[in-house]
C-alpha positions as CSV (number, residue, x, y, z in Angstrom):
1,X,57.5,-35.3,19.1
2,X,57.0,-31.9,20.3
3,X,58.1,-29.9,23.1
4,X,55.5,-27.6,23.6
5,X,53.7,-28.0,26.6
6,X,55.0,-31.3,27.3
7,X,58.8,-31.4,28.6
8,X,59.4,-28.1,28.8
9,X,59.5,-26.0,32.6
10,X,57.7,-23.1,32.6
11,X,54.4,-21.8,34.6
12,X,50.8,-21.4,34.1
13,X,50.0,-17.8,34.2
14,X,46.5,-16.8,34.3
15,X,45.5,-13.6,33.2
16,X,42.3,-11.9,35.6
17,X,40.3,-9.0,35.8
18,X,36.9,-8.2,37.8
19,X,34.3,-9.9,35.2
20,X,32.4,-13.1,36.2
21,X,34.6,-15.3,33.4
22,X,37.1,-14.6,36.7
23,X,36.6,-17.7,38.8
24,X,36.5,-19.8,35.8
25,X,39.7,-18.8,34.6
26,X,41.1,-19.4,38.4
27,X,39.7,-22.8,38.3
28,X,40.8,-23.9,35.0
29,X,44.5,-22.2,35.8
30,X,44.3,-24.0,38.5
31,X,43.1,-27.7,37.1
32,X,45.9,-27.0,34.8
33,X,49.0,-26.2,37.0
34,X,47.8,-29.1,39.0
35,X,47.9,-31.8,36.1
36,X,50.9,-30.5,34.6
37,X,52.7,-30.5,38.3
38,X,53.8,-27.1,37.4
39,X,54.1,-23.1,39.0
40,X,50.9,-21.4,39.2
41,X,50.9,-17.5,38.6
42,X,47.8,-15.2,38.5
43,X,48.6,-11.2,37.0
44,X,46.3,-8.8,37.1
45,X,46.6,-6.0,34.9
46,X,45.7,-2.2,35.3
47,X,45.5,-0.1,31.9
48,X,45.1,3.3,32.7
49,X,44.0,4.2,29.2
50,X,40.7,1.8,29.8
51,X,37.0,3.1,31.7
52,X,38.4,6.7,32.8
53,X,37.1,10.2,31.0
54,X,39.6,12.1,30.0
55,X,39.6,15.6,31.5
56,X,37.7,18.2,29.8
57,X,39.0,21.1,27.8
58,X,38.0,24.1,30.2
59,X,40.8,26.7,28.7
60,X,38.7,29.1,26.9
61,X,36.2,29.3,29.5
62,X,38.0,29.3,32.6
63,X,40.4,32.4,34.3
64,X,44.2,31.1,34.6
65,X,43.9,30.7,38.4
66,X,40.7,28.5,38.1
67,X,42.2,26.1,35.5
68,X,45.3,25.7,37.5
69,X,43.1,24.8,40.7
70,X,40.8,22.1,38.6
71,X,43.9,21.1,36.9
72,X,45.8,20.5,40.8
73,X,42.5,18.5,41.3
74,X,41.8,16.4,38.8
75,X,45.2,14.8,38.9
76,X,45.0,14.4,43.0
77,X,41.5,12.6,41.7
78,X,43.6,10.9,39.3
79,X,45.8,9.8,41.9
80,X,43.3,8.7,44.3
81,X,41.5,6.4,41.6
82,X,45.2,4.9,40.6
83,X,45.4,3.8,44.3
84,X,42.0,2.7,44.6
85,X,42.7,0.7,41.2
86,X,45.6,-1.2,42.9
87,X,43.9,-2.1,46.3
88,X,40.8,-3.1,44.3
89,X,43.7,-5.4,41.9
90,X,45.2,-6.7,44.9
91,X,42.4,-7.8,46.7
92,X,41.4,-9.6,43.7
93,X,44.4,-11.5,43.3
94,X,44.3,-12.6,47.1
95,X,40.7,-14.1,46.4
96,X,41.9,-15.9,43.4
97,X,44.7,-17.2,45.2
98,X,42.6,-18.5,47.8
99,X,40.4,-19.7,45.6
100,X,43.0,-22.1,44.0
101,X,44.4,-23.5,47.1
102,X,40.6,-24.1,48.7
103,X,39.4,-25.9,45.5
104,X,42.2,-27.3,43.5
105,X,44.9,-27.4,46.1
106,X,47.4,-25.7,44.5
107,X,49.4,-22.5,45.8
108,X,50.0,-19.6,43.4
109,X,51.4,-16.3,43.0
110,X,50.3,-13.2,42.2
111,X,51.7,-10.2,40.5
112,X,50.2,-6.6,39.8
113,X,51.5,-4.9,36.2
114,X,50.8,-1.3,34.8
115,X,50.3,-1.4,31.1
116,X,48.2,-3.1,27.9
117,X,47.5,-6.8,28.9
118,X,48.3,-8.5,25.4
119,X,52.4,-6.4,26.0
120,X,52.4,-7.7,29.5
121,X,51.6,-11.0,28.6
122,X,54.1,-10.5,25.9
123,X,56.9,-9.7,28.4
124,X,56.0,-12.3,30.7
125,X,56.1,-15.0,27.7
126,X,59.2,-17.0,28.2
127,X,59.0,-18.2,31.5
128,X,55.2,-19.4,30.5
129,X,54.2,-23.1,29.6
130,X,50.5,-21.9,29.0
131,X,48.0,-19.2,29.2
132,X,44.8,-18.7,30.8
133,X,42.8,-16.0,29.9
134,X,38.3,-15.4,30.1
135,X,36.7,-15.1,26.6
136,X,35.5,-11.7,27.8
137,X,36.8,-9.1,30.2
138,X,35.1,-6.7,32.4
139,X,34.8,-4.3,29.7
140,X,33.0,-6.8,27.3
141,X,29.1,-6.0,25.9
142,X,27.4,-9.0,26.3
143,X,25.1,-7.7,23.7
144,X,27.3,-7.9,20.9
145,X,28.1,-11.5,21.0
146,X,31.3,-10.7,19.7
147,X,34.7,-11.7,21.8
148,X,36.5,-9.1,23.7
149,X,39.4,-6.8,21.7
150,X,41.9,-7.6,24.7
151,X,41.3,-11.7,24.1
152,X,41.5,-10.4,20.1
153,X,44.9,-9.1,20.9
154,X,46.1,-11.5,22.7
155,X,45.5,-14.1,20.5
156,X,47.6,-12.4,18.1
157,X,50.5,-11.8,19.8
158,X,51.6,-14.8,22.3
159,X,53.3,-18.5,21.0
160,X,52.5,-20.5,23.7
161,X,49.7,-22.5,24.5
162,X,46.5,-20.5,25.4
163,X,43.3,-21.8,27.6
164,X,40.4,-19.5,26.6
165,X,38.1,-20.4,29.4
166,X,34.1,-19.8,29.1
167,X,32.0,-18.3,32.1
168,X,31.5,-21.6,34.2
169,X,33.9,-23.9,35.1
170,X,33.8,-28.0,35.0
171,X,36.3,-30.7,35.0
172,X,37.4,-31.7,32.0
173,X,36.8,-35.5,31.5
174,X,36.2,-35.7,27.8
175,X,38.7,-33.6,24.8
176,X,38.1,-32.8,21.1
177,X,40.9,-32.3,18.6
178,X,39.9,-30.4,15.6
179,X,42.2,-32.1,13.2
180,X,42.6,-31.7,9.3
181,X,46.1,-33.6,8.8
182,X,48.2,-30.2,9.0
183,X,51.4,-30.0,10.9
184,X,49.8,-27.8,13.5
185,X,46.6,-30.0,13.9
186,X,49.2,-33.0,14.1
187,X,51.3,-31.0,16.7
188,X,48.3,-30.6,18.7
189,X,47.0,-34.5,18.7
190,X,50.6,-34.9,20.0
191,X,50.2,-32.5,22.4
192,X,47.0,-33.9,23.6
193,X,48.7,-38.2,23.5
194,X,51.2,-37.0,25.7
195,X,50.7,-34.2,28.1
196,X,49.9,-34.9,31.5
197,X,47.3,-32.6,31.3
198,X,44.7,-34.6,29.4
199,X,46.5,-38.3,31.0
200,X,43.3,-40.1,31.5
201,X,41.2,-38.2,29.1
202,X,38.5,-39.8,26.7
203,X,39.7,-38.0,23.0
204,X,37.6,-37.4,19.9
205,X,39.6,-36.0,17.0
206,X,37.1,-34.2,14.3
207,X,38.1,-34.2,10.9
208,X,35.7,-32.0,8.7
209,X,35.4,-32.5,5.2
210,X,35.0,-34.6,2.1
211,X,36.5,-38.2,3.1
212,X,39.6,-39.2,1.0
213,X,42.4,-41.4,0.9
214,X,44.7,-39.1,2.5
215,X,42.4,-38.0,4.9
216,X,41.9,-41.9,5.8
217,X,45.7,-41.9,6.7
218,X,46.1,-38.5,8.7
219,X,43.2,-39.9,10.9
220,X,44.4,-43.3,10.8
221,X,47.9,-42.1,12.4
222,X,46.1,-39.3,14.7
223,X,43.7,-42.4,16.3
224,X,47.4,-44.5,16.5
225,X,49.4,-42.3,18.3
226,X,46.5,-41.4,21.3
227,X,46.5,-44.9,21.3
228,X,50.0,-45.7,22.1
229,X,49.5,-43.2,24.7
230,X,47.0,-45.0,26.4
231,X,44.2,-42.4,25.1
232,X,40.7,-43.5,24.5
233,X,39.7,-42.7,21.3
234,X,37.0,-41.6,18.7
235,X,37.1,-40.4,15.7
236,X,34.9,-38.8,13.6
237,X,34.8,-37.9,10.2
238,X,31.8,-35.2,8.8
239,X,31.4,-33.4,5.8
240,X,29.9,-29.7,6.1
241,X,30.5,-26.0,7.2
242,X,33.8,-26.0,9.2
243,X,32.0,-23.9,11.6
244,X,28.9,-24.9,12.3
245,X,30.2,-28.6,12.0
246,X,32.7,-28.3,14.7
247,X,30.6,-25.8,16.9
248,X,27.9,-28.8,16.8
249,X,30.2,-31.4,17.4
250,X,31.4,-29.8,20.9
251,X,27.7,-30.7,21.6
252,X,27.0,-33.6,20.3
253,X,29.8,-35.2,21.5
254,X,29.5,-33.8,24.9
255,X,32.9,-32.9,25.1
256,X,34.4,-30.6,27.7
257,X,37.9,-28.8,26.5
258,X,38.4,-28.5,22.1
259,X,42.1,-28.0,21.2
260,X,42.6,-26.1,18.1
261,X,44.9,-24.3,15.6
262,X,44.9,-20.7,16.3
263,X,45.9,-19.9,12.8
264,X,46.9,-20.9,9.5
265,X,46.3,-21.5,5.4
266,X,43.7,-24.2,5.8
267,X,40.2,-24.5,7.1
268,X,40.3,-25.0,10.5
269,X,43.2,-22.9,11.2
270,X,41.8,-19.6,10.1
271,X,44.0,-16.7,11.7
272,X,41.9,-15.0,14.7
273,X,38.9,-12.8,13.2
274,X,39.3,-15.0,10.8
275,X,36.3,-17.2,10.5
276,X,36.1,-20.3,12.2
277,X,38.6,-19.8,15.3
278,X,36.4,-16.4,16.0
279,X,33.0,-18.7,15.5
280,X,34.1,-21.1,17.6
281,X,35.4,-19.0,20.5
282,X,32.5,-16.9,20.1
283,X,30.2,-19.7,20.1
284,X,31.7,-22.4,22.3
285,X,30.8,-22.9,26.1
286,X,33.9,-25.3,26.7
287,X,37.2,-24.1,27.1
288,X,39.5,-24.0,23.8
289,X,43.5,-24.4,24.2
290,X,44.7,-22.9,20.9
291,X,47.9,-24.0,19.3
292,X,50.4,-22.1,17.6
């Protein structure tokens, strides 16, 4: 049986910025910490590099005295907008936090980081059970429809456990397990039997593809073991596009969180910007916990 998420200590540290994915991420961070009776942390993180121009080049046009001046002012500005950056981060992080207690119940912490938020996640790693982070940030084009480069990033770099969370929050009541009989998809309908944070949860475990023998027994054992964990269970097995199939299903099924690969050799488990987890995070408006 695996560890992950299930026996081990650790927080849940929820990653937030000033886009409107913010008080869903609080909420779900906070539904989370609350099932799995554990530490509640919320980090806000200020890149410097991200929404400021960068200072003209004046020196062929301007006298040595007059550069020196604008020079001496721009990085006073500079200054002024780094402490404006952190009072605005601050008060942030208090409105989350009271946010959490008012609605979930559940106390947190906060903490304020210089630096790229896919390395400060990174640093912060061990001492994390899960992650929650928004499908955008507040730098994302809506236009686009694609998923922000920070959540890109991220993606790619952290092992545990992450909760991408869509722009509205609701209590999950009802899970999907995208499952094709790999030892990650397995990992994660383990994951699901046993945590306390889907204890009570209906489950529907999606198996996409042509039905065989061997798929009749991964699904078999995937249906036992929610079983024995007092689960609820559906299963359902569809033939089709991976993505489309599985974006469909999230609907059809009603379901409110999907858990998922994050990477991998076979279908479902496409590495990010890779096809089908991209689709579906792009696509989904439930919350998808990707596995590792």
């Amino acid at each position: 049986m695996t560890k992950t998420l299930l026996h081990v200590g650790g927080r849940v540290l929820a990653a937030i910025d000033d886009s409107v994915y913010t008080g869903s991420v609080a909420s779900y961070a906070a539904w989370s910490a609350r099932r799995l009776d554990a530490p509640l942390e919320f980090v806000h993180v200020l890149d410097r590099r991200r929404g400021q121009p960068g200072a003209p080049d004046l020196s062929g046009n301007l006298a040595l005295d007059t550069r020196e001046q604008l020079l001496a002012e721009l990085v006073q500005l500079d200054e002024q907008r780094g402490k404006l950056a952190q009072e605005a981060g601050r008060l942030l992080l208090q409105q989350v936090q009271a946010a959490a207690q008012a609605s979930h119940g559940v106390a947190a912490e906060t903490r304020l980081r210089h630096g790229s938020l896919s390395g400060t996640l990174g640093e912060l790693e061990p001492d994390v059970r899960m992650f929650v982070i928004g499908k955008r940030g507040e730098h994302a084009d809506f236009d686009t429809g694609h998923l922000g480069s920070q959540l890109e990033r991220v993606v790619r770099s952290v092992r545990r456990p992450l909760l991408v969370a869509p722009r509205t929050f609701r209590e999950p009541r009802r899970v999907m397990v995208a499952f094709d009989g790999s030892a990650t998809t397995r990992k994660g309908i383990e994951i699901v039997a046993a945590s306390p944070l889907f204890r009570g949860l209906d489950v529907v475990v999606l198996m996409v593809g042509e039905a065989d023998a061997q798929q009749a027994s991964a699904l078999h054992w995937a249906e036992e073991t929610l079983r024995e964990h007092g689960h609820q269970v559906e299963s359902r097995q569809q033939s089709g596009a991976v993505n489309e199939t599985i974006s469909a299903a999230i609907d059809e099924e009603r379901v409110d969180v999907l858990v998922m690969g994050a990477y991998g050799h076979s279908r479902i488990r496409n590495m990010i910007v890779g096809s089908t987890t991209t689709y579906v995070l792009r696509t989904s408006h439930v919350p998808v916990l990707l596995l590792r």
